[in-house]
MARLUM-157791 format. One record per residue: residue in one letter; residue number from 1; y, x, z negated of N, C-alpha, C in turn. Coordinates in steps of 0.001 Angstrom, whole numbers. Atoms other than C-alpha are relative to their C-alpha. Layout:
<sites>
- resn_resi_n_Y_n_X_n_Z_ca_Y_ca_X_ca_Z_c_Y_c_X_c_Z
- A_NUM_Y_X_Z_Y_X_Z_Y_X_Z .
...
</sites>
This chain:
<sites>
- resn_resi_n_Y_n_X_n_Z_ca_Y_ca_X_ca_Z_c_Y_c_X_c_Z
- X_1_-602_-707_1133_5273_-4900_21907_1356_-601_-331 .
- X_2_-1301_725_335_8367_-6142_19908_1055_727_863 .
- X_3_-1351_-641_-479_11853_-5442_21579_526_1353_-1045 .
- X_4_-528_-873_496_13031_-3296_18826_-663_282_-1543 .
- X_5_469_-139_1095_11727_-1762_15294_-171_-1069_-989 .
- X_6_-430_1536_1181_13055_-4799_13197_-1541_-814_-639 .
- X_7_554_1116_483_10651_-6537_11188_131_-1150_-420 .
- X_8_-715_1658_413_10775_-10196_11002_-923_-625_-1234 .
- X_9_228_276_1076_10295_-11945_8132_-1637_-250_26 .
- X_10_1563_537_64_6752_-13686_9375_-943_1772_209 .
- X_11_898_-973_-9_5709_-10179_10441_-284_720_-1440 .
- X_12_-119_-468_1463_6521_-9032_6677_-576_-463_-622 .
- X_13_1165_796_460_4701_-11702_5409_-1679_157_-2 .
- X_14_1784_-159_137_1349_-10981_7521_-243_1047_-715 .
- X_15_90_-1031_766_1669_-7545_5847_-99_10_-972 .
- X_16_516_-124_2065_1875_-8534_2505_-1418_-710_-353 .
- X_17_1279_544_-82_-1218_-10879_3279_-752_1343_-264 .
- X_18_1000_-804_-229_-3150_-8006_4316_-46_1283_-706 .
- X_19_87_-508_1327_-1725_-5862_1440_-773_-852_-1088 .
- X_20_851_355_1490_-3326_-8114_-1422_-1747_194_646 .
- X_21_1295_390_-56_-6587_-8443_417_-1125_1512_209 .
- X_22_1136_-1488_-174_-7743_-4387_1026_464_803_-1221 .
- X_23_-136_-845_1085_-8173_-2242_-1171_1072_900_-155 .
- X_24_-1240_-548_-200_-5177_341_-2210_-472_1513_1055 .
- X_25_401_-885_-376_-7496_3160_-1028_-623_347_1464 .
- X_26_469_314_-1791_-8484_1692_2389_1420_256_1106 .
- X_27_-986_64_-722_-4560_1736_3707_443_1385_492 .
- X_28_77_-1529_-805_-4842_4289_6521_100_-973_1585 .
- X_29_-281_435_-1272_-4341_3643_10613_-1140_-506_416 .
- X_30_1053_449_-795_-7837_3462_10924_-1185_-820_-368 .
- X_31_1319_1215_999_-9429_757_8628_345_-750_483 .
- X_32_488_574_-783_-10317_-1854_10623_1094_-1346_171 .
- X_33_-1639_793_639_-7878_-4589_9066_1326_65_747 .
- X_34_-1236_-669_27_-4924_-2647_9729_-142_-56_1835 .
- X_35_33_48_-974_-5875_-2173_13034_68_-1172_1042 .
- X_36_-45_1138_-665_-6474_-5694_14018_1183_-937_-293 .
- X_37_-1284_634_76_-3121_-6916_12444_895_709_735 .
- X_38_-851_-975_-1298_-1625_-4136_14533_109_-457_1351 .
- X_39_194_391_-1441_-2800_-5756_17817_551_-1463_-337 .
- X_40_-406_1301_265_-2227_-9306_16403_2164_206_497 .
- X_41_-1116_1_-280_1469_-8198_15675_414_741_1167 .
- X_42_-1044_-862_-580_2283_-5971_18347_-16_1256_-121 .
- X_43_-272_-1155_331_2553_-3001_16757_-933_1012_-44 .
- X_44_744_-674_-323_1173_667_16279_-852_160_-1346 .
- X_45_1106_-11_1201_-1647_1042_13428_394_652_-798 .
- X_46_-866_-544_1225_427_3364_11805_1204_-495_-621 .
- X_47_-1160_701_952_3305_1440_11819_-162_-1168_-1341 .
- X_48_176_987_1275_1439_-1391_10032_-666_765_-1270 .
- X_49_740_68_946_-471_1000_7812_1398_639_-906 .
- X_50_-1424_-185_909_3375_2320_6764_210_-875_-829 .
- X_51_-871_942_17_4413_-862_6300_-882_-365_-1873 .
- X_52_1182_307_1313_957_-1415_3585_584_1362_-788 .
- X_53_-293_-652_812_2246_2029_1733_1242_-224_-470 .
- X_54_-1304_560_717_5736_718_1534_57_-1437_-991 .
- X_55_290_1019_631_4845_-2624_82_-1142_828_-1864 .
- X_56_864_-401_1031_2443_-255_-2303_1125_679_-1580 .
- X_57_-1084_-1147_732_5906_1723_-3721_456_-1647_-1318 .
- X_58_64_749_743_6373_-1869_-5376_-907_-841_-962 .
- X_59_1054_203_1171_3513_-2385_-6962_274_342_-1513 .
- X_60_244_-370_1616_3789_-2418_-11024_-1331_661_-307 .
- X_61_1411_-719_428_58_-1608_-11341_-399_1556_710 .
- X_62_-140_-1480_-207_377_1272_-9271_789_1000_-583 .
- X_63_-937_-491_458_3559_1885_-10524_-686_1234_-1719 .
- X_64_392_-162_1497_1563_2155_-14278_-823_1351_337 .
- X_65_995_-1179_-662_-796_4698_-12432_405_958_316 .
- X_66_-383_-1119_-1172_1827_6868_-11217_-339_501_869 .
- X_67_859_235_-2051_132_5968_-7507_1392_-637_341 .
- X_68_-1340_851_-775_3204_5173_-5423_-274_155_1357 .
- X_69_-118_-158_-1455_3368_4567_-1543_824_794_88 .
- X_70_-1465_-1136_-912_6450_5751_435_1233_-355_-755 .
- X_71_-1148_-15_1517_9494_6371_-1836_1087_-1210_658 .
- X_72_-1027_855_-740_11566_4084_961_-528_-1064_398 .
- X_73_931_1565_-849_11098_920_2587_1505_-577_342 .
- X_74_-715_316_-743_12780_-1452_4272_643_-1577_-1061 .
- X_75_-731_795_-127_15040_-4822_3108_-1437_-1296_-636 .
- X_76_1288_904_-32_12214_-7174_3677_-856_-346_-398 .
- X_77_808_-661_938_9746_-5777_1977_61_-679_-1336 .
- X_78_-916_621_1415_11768_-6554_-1236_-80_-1352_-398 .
- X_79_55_1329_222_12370_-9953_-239_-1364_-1056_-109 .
- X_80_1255_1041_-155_8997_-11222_719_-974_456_-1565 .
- X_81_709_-363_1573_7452_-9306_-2530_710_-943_-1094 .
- X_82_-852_1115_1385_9943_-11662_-4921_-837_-874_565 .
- X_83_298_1523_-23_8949_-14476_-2879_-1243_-375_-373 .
- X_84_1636_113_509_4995_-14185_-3394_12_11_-1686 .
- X_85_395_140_1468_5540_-12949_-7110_812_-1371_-718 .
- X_86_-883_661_674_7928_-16162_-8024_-743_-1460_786 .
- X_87_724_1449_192_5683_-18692_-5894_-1323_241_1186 .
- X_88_1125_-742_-284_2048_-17314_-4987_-359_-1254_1228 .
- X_89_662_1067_-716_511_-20855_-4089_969_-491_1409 .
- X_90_-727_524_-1758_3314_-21538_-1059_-448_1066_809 .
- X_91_-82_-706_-1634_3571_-18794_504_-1303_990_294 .
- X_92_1787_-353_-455_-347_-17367_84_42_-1012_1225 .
- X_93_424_1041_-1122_-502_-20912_2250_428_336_1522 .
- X_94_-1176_-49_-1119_2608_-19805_4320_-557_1060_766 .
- X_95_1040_-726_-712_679_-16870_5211_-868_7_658 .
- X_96_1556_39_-436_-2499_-17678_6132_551_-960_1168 .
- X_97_-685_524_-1671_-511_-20451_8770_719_984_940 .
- X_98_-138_-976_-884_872_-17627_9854_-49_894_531 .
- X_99_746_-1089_-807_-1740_-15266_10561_-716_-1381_819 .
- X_100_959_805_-1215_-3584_-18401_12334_624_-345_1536 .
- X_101_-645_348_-1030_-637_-19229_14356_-10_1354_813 .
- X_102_-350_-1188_-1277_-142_-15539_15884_-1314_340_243 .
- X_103_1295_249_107_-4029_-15326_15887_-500_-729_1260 .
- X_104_166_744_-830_-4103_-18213_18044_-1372_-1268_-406 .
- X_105_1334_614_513_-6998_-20078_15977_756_-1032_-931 .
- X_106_35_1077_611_-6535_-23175_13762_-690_628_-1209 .
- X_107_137_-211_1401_-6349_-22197_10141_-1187_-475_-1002 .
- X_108_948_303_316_-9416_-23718_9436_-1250_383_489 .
- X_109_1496_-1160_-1036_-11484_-21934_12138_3_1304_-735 .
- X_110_-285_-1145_846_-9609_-19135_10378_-931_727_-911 .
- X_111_858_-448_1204_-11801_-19235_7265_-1064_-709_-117 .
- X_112_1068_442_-108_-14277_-21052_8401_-469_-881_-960 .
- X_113_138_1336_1041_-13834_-24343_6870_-205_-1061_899 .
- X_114_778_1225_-441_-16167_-27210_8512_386_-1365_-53 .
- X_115_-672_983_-63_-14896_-30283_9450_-824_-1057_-1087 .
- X_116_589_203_1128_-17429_-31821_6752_175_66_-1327 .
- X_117_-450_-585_1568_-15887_-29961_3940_1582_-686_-157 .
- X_118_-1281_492_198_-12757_-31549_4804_315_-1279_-386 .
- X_119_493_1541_315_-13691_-35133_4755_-172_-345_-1173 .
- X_120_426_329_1353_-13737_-36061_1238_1070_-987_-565 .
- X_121_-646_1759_-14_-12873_-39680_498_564_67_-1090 .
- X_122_-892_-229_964_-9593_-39723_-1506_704_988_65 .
- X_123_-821_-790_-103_-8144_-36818_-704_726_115_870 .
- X_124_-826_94_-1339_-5486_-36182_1817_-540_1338_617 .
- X_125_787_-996_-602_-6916_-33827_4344_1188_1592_-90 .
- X_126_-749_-1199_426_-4003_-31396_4266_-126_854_-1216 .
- X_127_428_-606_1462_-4584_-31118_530_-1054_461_-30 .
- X_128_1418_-811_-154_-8247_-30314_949_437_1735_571 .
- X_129_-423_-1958_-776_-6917_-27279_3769_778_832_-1071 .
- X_130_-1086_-281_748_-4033_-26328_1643_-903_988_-1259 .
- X_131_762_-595_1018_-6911_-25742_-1470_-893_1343_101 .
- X_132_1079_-938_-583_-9825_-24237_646_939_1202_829 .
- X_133_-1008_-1217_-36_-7275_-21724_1845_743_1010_-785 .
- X_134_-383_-772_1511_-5544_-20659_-1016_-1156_502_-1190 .
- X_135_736_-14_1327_-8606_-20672_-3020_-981_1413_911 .
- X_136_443_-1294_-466_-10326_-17866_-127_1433_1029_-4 .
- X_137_-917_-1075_-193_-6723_-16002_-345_-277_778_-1315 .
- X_138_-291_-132_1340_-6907_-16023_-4094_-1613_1195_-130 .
- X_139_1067_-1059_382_-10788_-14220_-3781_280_1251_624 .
- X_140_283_-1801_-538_-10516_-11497_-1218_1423_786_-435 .
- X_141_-263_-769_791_-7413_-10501_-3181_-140_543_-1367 .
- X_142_840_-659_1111_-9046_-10132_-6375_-798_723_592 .
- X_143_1282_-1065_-161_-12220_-8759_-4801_762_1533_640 .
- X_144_-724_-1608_-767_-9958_-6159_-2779_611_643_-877 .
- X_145_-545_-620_923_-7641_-5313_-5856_-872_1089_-432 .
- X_146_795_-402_694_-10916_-4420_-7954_-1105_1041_1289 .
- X_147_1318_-1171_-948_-12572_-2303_-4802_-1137_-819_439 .
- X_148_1126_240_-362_-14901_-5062_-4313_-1518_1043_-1149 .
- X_149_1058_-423_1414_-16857_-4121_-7885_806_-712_-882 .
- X_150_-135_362_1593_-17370_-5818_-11181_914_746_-716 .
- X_151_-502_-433_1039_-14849_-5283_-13310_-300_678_-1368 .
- X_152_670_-22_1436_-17252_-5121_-16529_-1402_1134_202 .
- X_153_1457_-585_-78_-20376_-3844_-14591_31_1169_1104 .
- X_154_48_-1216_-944_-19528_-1774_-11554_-649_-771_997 .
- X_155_750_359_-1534_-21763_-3865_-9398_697_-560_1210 .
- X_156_-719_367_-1342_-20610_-3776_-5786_-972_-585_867 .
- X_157_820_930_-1203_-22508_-6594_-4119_802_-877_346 .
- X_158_-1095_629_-200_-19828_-8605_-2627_-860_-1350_-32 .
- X_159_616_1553_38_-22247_-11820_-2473_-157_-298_-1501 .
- X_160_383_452_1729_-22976_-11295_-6533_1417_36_-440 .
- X_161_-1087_-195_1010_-19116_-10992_-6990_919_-1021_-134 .
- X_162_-1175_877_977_-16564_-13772_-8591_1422_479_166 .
- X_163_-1280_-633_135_-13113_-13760_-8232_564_-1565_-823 .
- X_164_-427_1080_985_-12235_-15578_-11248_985_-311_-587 .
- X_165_-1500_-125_605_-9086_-17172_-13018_167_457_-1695 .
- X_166_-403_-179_1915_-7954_-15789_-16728_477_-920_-446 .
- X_167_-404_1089_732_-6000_-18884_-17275_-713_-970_957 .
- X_168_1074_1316_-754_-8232_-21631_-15825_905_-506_1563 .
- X_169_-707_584_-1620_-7183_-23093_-12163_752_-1493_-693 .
- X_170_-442_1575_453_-6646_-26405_-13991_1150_-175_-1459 .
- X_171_-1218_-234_516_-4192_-25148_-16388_1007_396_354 .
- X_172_-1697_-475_-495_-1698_-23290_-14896_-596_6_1548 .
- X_173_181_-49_-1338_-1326_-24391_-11408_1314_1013_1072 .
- X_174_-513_-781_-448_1427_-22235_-10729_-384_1236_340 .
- X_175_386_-1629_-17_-599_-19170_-10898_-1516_-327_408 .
- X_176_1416_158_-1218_-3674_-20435_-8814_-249_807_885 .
- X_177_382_-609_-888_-3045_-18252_-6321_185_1714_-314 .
- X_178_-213_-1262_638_-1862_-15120_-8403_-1162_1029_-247 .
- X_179_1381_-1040_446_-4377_-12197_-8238_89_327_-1335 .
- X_180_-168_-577_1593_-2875_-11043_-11480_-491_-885_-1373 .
- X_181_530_835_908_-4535_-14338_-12779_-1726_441_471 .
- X_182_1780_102_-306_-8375_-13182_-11639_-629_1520_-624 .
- X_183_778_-638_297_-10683_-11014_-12223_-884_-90_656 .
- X_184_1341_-274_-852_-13680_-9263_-10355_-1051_139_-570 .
- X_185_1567_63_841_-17218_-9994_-12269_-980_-640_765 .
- X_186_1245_900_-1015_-20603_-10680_-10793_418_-1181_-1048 .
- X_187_-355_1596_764_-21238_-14006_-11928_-805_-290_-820 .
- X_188_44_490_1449_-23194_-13826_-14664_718_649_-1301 .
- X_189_-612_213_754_-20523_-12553_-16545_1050_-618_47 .
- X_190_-1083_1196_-302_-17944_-14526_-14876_-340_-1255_-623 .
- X_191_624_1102_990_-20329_-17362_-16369_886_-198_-1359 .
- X_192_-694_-511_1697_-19649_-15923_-19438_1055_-34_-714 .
- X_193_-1634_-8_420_-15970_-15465_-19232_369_-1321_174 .
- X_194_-842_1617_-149_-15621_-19207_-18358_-487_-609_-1349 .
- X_195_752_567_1041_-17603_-20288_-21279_542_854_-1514 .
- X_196_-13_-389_1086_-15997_-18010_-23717_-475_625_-982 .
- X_197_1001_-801_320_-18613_-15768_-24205_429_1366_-548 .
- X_198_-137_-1470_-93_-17190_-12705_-23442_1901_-358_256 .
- X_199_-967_-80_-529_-13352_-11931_-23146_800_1385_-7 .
- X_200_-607_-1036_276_-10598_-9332_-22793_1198_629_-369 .
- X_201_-1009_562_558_-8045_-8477_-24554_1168_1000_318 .
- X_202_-978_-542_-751_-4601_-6516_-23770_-159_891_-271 .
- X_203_-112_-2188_-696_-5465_-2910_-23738_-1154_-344_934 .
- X_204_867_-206_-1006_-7994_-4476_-21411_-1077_857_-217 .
- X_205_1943_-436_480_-10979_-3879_-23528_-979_-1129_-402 .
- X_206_1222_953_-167_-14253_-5963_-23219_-425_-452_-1466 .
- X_207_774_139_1702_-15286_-8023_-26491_-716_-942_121 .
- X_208_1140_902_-373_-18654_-9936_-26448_145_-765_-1533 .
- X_209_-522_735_963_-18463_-12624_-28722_-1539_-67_-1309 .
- X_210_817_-197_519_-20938_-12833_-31868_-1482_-552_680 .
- X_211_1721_676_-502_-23662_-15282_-30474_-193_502_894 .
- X_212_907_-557_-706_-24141_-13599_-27698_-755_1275_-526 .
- X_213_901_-1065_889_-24908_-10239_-29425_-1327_120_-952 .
- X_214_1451_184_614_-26904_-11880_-32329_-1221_-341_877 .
- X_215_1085_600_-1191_-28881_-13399_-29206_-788_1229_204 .
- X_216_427_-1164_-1134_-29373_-10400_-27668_-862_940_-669 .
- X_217_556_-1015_1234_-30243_-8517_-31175_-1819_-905_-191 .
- X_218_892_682_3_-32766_-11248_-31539_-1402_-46_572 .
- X_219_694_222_-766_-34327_-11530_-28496_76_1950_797 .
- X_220_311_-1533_-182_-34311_-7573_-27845_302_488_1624 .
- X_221_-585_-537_-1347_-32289_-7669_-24583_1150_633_-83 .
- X_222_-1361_-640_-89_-28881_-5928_-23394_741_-485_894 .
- X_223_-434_789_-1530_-27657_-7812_-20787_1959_496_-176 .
- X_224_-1412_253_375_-24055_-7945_-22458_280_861_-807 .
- X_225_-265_-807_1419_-23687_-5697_-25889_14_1486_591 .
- X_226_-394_-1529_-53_-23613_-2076_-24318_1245_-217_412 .
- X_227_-1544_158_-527_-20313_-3447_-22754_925_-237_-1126 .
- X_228_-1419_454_699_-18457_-4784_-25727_1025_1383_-682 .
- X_229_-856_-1581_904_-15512_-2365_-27446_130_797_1782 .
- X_230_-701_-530_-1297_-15387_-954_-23443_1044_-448_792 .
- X_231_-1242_166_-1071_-12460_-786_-20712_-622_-409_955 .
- X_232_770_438_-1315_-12968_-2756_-18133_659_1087_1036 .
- X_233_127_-773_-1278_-12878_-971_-14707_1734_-527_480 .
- X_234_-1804_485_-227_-8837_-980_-13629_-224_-829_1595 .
- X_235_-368_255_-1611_-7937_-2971_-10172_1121_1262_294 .
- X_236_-1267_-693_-266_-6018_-729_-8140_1500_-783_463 .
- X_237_-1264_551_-453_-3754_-3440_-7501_175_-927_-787 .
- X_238_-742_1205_591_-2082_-6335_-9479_-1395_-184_-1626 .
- X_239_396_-19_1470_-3432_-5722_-13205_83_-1400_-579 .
- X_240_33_1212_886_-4382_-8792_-15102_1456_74_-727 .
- X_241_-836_161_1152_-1341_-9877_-17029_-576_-9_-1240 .
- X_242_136_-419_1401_-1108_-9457_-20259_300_-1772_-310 .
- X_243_-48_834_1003_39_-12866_-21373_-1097_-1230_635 .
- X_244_1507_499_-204_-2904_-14302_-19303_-1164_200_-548 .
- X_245_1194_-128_819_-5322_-12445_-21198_-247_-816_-1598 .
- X_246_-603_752_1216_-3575_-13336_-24571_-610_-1619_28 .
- X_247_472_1237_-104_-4389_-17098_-23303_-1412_-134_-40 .
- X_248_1520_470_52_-8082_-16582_-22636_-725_695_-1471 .
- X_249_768_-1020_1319_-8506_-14225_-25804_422_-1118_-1261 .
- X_250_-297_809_465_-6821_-16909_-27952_-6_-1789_-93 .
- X_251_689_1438_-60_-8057_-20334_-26473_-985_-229_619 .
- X_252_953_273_-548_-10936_-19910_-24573_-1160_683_-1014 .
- X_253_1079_-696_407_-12871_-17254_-26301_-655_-561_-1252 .
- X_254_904_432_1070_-15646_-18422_-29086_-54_1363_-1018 .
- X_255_233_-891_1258_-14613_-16079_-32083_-924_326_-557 .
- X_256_883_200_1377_-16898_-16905_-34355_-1694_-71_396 .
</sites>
């Protein structure tokens, strides 16, 4: 057990990890998570599941919900929340090295990335880890934001679900690792949303684009058209931005 209450910065860190990745409604002493970062760090299951309601009191998307954690918190808290929202892709990385290091596993055993997958002629192998890391931080906090369900459809099959970017991965690389850049859709409307099919726009209402509809009118299916003009399903945590949507509603989506 630690010498004294104090949280240190890396322990603040694994906490905010393991805040983006569960749901807001799972943070209790005795969800499973919580419990095993409890033994990792040291500490008692309540202290870490405190630590997940104090990190929750800063949430904006809760904030919008009037859902708040614990009205107090600590110093730390503060600081490591700037540092994630001002540079996602480091310190998502900085994280995940440093749940492997107190862990005791190799960051790649971590997430179960195959020495095969790493090998890829031309790349520098760090950069490969660096990607395939950030790019599983970037899903199980979308999928955890959204409850682990479709945003559009409700379906909770975690193998049919997408954790997709609003501004493409290959445009804004600053916000690669930003949950507030994804979205939770099985994947055939995640399809959809990459292709410009379907998009959504800032009151975060669903609009299917004409060809798919006439398609659908056509060919006498529904796959897509009972959804358009609807709200998508809220995350309880880190709300799509708004000027991310703006980008996919204005250069991705097929108007016409």
């Amino acid at each position: 057990m630690p010498k004294n209450n104090d949280w240190t910065r890396k322990e603040h860190i694994l906490a905010f990890n393991l805040y983006c990745k569960i749901p807001f409604t799972k943070i209790n002493e005795n969800y499973p998570p919580i419990k095993e970062l409890a033994k990792i760090i040291g500490r008692t299951n309540g202290s870490v599941a405190m630590k997940m309601a104090n990190f929750a009191r800063l949430d904006p998307a809760l904030q919008a919900r009037n859902v708040s954690g614990l009205s107090r918190g600590a110093k730390g808290e503060v600081e490591v929340w700037n540092e994630f929202n001002t540079n996602w892709n480091n310190l998502a990385y900085e994280s995940e090295l440093i749940l492997a290091e107190y862990s005791g596993i190799p960051v790649e055993e971590h997430i179960n990335i195959v020495e095969e997958q790493i090998l890829v002629n031309g790349y520098d192998r760090e950069a490969i880890v660096r990607l395939r890391v950030n790019q599983d931080f970037f899903r199980k906090s979308v999928l955890g934001s959204y409850n682990y369900k479709c945003c559009i459809t409700g379906l909770a099959i975690p193998q049919l679900l997408v954790a997709g970017h609003i501004v493409p991965w290959a445009v804004d690389t600053e916000n690669r690792t930003n949950p507030s850049n994804g979205l939770c859709m099985n994947a055939l409307f995640d399809k959809a949303y990459d292709r410009g099919l379907i998009t959504i726009n800032t009151d975060y209402q669903i609009i299917i684009s004409e060809e798919i509809i006439d398609n659908e009118h056509k060919n006498g299916t529904t796959f897509f058209s009972p959804f358009h003009s609807k709200k998508i399903i809220p995350p309880q945590k880190f709300f799509p931005k708004k000027e991310f949507l703006e980008y996919h509603l204005n250069t991705i989506f097929k108007k016409g």
